[in-house]
PyMOL Python script that loads the backbone (N, CA, C, O; Angstrom):
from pymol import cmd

cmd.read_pdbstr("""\
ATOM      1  N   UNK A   1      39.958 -20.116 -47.423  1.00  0.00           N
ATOM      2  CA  UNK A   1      39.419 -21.459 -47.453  1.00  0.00           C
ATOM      3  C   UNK A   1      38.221 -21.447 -48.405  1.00  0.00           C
ATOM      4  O   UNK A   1      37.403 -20.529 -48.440  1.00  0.00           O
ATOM      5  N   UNK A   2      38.189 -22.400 -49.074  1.00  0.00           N
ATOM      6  CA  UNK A   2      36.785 -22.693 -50.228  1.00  0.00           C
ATOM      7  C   UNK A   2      35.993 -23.364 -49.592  1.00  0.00           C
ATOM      8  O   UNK A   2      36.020 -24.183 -48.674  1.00  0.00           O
ATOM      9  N   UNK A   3      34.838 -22.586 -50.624  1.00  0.00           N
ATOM     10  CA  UNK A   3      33.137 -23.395 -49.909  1.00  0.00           C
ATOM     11  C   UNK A   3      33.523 -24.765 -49.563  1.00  0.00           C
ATOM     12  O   UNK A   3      33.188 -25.305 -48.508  1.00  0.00           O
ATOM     13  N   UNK A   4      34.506 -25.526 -50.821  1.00  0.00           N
ATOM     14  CA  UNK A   4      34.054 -27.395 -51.002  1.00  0.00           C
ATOM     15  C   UNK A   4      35.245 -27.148 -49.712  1.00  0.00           C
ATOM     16  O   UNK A   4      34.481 -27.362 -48.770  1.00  0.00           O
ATOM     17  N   UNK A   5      36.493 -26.866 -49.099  1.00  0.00           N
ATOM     18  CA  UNK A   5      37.197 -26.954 -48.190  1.00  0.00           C
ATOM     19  C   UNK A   5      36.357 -26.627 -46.877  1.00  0.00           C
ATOM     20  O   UNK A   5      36.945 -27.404 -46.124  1.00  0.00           O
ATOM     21  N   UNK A   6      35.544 -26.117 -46.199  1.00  0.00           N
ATOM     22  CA  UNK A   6      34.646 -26.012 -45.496  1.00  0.00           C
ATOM     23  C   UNK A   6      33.345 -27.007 -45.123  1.00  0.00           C
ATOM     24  O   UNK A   6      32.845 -27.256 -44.026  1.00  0.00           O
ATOM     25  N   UNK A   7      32.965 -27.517 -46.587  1.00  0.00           N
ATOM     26  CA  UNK A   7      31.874 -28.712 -46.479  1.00  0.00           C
ATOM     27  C   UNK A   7      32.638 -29.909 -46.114  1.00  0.00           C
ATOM     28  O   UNK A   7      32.164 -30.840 -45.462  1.00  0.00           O
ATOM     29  N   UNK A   8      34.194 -29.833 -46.689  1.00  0.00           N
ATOM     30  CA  UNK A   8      34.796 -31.225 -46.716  1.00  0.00           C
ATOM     31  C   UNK A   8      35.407 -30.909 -44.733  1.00  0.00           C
ATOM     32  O   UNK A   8      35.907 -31.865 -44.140  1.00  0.00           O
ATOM     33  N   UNK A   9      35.334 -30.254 -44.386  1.00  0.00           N
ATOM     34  CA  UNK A   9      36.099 -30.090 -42.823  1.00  0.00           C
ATOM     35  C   UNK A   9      34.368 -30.362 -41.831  1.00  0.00           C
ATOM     36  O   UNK A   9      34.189 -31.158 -40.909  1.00  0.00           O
ATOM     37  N   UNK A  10      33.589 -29.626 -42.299  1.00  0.00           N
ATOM     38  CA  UNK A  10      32.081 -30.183 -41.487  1.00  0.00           C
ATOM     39  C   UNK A  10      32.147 -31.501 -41.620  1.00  0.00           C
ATOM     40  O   UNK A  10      32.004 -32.198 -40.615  1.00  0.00           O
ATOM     41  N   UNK A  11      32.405 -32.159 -43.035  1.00  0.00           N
ATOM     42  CA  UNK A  11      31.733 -33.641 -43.331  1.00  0.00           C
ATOM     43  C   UNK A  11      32.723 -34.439 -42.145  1.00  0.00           C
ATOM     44  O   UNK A  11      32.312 -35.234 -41.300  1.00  0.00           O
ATOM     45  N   UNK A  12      34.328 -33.923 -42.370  1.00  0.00           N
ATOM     46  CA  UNK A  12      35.138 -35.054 -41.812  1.00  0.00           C
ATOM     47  C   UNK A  12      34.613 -34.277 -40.006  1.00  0.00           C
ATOM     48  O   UNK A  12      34.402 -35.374 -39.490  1.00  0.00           O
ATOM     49  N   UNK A  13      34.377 -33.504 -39.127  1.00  0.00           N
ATOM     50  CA  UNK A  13      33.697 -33.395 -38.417  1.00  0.00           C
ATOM     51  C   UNK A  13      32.647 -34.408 -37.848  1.00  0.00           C
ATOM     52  O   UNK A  13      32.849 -35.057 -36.822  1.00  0.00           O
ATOM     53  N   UNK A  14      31.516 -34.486 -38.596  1.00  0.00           N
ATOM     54  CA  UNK A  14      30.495 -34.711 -38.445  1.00  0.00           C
ATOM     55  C   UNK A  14      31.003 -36.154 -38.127  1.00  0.00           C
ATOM     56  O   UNK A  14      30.836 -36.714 -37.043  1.00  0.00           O
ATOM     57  N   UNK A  15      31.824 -36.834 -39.514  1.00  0.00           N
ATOM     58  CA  UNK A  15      31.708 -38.158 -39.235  1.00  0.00           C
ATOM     59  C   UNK A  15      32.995 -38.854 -38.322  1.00  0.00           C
ATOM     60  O   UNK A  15      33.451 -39.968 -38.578  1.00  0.00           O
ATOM     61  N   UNK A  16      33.265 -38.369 -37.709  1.00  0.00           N
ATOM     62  CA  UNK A  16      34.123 -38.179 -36.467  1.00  0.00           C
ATOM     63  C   UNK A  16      33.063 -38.502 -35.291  1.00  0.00           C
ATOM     64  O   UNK A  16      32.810 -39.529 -34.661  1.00  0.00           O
ATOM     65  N   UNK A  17      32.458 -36.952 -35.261  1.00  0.00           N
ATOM     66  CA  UNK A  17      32.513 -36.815 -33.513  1.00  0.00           C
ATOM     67  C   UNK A  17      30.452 -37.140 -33.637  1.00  0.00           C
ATOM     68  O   UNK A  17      29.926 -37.443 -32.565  1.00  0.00           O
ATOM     69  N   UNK A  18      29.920 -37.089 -34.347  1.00  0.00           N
ATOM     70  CA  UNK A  18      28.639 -37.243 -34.757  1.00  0.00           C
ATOM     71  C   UNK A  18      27.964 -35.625 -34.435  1.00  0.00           C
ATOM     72  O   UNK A  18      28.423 -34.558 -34.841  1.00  0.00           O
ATOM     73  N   UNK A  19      26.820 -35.827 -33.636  1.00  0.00           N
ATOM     74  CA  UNK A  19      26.138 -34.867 -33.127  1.00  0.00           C
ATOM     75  C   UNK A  19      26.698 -34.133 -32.221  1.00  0.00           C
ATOM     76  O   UNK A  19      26.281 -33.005 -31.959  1.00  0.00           O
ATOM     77  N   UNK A  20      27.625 -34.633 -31.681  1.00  0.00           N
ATOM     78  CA  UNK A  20      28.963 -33.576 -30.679  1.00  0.00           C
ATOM     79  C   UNK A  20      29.172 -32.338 -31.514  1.00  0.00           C
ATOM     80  O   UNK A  20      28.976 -31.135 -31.345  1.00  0.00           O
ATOM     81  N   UNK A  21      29.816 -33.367 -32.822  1.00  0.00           N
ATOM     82  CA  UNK A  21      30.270 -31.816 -33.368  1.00  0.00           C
ATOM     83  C   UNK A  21      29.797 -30.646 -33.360  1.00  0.00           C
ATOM     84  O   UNK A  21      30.536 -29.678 -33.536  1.00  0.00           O
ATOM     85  N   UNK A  22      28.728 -30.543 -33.193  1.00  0.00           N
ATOM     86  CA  UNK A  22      27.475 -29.623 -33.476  1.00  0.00           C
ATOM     87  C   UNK A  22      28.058 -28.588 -31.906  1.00  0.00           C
ATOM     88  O   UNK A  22      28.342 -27.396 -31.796  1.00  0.00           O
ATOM     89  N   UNK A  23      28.040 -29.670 -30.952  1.00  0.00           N
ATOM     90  CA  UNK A  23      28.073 -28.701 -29.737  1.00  0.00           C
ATOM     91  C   UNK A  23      28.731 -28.658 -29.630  1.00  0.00           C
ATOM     92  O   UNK A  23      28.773 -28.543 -28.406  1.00  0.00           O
ATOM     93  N   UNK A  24      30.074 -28.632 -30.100  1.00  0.00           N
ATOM     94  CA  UNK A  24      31.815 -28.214 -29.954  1.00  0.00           C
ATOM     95  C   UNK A  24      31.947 -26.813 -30.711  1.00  0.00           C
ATOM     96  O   UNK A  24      32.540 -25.799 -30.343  1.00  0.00           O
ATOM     97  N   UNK A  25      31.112 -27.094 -32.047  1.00  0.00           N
ATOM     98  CA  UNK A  25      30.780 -25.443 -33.066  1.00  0.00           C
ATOM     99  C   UNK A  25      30.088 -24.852 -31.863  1.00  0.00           C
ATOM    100  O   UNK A  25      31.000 -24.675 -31.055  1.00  0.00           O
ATOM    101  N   UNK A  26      29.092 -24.501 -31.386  1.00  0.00           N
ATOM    102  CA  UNK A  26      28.500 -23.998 -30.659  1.00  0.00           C
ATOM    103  C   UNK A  26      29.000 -23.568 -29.312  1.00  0.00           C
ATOM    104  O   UNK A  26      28.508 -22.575 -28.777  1.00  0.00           O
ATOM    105  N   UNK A  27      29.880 -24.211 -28.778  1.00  0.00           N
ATOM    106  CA  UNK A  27      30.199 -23.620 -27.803  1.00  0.00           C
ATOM    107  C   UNK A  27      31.786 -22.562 -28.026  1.00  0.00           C
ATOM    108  O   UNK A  27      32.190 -21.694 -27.252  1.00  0.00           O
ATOM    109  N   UNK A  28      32.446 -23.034 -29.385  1.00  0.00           N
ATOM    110  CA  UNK A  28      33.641 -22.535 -29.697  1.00  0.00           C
ATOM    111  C   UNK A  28      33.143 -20.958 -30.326  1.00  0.00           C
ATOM    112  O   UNK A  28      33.874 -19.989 -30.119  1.00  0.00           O
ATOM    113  N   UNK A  29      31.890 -20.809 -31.075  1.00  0.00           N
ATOM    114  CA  UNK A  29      30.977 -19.565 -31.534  1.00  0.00           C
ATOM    115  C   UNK A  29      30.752 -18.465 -30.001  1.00  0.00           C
ATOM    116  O   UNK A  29      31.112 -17.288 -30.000  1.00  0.00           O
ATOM    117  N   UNK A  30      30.134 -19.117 -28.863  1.00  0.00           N
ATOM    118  CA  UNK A  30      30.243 -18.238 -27.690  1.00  0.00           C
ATOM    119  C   UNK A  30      31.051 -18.252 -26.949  1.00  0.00           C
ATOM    120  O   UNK A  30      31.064 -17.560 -25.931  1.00  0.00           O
ATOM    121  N   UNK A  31      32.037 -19.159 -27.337  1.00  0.00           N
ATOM    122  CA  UNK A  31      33.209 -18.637 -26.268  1.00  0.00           C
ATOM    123  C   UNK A  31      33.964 -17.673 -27.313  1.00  0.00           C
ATOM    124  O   UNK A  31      34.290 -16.616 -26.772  1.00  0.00           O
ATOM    125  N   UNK A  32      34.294 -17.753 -28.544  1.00  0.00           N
ATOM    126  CA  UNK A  32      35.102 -16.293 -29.253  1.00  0.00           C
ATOM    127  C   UNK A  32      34.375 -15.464 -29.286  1.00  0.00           C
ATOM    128  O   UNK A  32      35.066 -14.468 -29.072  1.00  0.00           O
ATOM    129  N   UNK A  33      33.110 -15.075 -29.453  1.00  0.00           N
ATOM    130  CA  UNK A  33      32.302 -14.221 -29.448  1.00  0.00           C
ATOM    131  C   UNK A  33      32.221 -13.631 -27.748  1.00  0.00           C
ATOM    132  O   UNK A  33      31.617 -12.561 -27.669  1.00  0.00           O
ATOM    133  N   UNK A  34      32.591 -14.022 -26.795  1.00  0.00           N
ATOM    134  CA  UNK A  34      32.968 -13.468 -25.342  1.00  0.00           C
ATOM    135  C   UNK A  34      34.128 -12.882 -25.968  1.00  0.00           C
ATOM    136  O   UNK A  34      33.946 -11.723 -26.342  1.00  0.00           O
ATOM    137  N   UNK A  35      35.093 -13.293 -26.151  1.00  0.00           N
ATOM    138  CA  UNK A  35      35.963 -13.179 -26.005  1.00  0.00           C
ATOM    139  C   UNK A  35      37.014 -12.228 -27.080  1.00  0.00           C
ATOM    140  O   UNK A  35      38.237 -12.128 -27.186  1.00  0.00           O
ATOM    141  N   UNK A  36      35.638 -11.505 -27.911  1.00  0.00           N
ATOM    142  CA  UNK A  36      36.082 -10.621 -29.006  1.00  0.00           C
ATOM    143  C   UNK A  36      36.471 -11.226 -30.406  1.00  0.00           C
ATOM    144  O   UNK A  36      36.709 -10.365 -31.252  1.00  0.00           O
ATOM    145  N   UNK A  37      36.590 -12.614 -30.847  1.00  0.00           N
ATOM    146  CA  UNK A  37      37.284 -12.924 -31.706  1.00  0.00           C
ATOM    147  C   UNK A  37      36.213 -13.167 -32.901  1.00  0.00           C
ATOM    148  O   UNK A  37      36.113 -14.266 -33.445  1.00  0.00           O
ATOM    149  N   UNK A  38      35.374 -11.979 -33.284  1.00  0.00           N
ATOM    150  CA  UNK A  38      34.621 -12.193 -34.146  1.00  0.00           C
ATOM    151  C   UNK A  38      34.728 -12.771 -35.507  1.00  0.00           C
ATOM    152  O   UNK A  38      33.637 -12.893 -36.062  1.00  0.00           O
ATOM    153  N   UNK A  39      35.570 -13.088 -36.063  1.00  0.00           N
ATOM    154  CA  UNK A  39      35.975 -13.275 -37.185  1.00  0.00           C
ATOM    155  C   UNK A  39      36.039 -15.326 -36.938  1.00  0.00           C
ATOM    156  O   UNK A  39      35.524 -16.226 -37.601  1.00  0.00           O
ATOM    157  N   UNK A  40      36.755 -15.346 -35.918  1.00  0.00           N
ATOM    158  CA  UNK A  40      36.906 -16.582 -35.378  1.00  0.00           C
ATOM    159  C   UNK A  40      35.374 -17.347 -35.309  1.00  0.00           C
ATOM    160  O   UNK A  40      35.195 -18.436 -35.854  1.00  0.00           O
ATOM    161  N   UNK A  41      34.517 -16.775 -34.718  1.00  0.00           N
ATOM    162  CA  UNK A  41      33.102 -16.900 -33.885  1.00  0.00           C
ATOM    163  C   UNK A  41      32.247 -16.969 -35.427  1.00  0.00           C
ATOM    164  O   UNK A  41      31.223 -17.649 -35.358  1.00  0.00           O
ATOM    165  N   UNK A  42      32.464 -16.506 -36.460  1.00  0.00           N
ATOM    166  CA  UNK A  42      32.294 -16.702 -37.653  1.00  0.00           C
ATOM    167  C   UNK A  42      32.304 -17.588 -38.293  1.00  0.00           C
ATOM    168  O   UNK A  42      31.316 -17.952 -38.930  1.00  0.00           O
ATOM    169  N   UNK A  43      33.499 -18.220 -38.303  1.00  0.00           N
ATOM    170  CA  UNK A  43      34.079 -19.813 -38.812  1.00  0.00           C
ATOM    171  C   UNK A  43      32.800 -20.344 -38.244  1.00  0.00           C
ATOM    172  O   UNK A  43      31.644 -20.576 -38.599  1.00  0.00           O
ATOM    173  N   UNK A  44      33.517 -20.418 -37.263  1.00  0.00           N
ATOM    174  CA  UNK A  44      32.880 -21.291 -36.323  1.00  0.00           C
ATOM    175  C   UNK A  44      31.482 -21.741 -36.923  1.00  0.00           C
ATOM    176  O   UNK A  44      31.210 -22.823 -37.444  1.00  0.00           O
ATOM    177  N   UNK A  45      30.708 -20.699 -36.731  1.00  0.00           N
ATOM    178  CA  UNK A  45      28.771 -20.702 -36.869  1.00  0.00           C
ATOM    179  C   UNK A  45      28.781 -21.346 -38.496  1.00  0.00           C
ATOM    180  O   UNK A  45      27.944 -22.214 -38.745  1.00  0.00           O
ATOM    181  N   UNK A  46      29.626 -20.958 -39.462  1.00  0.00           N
ATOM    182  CA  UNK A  46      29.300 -21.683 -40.514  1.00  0.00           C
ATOM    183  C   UNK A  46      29.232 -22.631 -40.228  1.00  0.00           C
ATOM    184  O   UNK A  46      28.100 -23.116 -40.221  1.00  0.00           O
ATOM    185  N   UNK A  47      30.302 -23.423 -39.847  1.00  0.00           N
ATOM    186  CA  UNK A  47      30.606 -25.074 -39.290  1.00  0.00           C
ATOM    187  C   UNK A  47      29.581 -25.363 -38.762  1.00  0.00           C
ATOM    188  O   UNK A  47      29.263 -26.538 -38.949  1.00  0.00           O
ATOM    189  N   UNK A  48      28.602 -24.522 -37.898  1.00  0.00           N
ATOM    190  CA  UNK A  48      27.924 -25.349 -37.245  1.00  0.00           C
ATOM    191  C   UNK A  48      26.614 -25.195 -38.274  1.00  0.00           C
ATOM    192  O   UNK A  48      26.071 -26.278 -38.491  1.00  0.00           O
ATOM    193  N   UNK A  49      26.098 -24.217 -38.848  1.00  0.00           N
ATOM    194  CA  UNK A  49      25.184 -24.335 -39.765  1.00  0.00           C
ATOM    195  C   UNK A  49      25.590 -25.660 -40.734  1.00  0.00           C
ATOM    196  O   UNK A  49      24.892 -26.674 -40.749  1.00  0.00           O
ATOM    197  N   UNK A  50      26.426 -25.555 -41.283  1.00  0.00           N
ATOM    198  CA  UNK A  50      26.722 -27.174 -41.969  1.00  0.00           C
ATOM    199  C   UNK A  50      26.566 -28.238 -41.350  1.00  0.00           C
ATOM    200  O   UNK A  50      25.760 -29.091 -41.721  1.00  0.00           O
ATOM    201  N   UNK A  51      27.156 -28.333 -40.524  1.00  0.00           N
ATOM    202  CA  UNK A  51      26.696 -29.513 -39.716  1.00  0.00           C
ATOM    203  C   UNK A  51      25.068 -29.606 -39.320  1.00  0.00           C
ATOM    204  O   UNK A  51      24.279 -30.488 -39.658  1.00  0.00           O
ATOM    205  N   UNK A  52      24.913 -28.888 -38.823  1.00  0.00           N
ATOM    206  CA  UNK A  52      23.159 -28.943 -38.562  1.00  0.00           C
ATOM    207  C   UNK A  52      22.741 -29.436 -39.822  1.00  0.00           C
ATOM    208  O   UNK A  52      22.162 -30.520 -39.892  1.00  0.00           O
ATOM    209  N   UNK A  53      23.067 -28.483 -41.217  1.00  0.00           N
ATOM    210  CA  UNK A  53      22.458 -29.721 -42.338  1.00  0.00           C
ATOM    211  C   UNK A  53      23.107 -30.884 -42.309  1.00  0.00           C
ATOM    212  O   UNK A  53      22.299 -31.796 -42.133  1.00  0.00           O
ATOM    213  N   UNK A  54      24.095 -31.222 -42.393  1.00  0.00           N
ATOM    214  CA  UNK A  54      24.706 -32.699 -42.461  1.00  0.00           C
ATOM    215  C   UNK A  54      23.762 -33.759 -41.530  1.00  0.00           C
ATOM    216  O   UNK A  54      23.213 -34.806 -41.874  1.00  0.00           O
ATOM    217  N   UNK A  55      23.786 -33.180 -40.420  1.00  0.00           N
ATOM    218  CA  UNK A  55      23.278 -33.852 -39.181  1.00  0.00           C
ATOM    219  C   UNK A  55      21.557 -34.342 -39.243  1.00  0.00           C
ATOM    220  O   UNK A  55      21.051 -35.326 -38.703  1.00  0.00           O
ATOM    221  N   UNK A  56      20.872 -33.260 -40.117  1.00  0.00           N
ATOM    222  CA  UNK A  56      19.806 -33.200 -40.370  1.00  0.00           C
ATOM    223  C   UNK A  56      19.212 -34.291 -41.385  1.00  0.00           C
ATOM    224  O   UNK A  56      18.089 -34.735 -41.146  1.00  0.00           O
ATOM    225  N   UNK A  57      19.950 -34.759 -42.552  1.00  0.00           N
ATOM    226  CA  UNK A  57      20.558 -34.605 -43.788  1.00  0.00           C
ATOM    227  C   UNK A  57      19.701 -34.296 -44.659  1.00  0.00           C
ATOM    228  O   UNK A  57      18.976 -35.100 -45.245  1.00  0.00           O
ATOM    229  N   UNK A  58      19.722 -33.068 -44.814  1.00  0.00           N
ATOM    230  CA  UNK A  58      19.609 -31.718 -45.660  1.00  0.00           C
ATOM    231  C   UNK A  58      20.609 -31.865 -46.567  1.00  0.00           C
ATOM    232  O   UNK A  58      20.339 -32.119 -47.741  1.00  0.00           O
ATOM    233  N   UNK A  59      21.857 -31.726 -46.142  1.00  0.00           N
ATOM    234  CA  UNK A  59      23.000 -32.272 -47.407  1.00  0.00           C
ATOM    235  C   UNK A  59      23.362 -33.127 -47.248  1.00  0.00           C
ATOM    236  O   UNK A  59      23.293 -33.567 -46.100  1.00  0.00           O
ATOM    237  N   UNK A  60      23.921 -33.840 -48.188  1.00  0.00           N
ATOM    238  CA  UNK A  60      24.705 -35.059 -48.199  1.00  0.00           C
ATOM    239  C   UNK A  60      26.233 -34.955 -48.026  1.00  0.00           C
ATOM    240  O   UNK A  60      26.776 -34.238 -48.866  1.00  0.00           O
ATOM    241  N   UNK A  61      26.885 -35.416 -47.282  1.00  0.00           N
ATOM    242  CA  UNK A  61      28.306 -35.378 -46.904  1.00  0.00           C
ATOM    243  C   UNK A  61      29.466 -35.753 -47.756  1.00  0.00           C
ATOM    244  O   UNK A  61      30.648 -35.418 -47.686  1.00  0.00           O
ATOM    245  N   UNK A  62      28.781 -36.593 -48.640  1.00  0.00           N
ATOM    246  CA  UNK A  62      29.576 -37.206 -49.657  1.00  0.00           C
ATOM    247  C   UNK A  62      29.314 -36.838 -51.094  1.00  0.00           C
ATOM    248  O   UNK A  62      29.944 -37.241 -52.072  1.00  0.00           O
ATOM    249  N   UNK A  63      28.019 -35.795 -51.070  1.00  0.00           N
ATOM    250  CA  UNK A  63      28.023 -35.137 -52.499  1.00  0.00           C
ATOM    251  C   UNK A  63      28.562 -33.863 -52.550  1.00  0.00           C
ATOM    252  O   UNK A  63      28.756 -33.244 -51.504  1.00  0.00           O
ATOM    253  N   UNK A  64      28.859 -33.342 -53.749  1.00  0.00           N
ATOM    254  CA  UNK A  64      29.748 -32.042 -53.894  1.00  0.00           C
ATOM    255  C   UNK A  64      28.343 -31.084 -53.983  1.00  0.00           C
ATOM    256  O   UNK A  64      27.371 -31.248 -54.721  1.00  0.00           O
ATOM    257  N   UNK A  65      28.639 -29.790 -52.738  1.00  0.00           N
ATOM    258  CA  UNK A  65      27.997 -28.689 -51.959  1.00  0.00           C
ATOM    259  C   UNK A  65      27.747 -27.788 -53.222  1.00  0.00           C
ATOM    260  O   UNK A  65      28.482 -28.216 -54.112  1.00  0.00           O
ATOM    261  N   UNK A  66      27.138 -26.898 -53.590  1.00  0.00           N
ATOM    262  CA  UNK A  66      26.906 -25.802 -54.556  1.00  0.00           C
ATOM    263  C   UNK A  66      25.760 -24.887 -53.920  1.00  0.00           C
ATOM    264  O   UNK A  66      24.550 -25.023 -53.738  1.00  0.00           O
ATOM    265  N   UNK A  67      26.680 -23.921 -53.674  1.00  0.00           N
ATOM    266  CA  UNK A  67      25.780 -22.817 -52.945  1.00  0.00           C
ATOM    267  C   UNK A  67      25.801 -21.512 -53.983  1.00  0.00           C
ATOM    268  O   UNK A  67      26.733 -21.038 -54.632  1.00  0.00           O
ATOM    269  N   UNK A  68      24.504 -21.149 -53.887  1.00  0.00           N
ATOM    270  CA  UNK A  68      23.684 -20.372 -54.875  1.00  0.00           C
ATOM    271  C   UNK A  68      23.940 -18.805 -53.816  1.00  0.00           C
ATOM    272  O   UNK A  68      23.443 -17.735 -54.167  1.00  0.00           O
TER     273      UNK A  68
END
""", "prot")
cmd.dss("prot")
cmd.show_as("cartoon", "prot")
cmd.util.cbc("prot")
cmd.orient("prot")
């Protein structure tokens, strides 16, 4: 999956479920992380670091992401 495929799955997230989303990443991060699926629990925490900026707005949802 690409960076912009990742910003574009937070954005449609975010503007879905709002500030939920945030705690759906968060609880899906400690429940695979119980549950061994580190790689999974990974995804996850990006998603929710994005979102926290989205949510914040730190980034913009509708501009194209460029990470340094």
């Amino acid at each position: 999956m690409s960076t912009g495929d990742l910003y574009r799955l937070a954005s449609d997230l975010a503007a879905e479920h709002g500030a939920a989303a945030s705690d759906y990443a968060s609880r899906a991060v400690m429940t695979l992380e119980a549950e061994g699926s580190h790689e999974r629990a990974q995804f996850w925490f990006v998603m929710l670091v994005l979102l926290g900026d989205i949510n914040s707005g730190r980034i913009d949802p509708d501009a194209r992401i460029s990470i340094h």
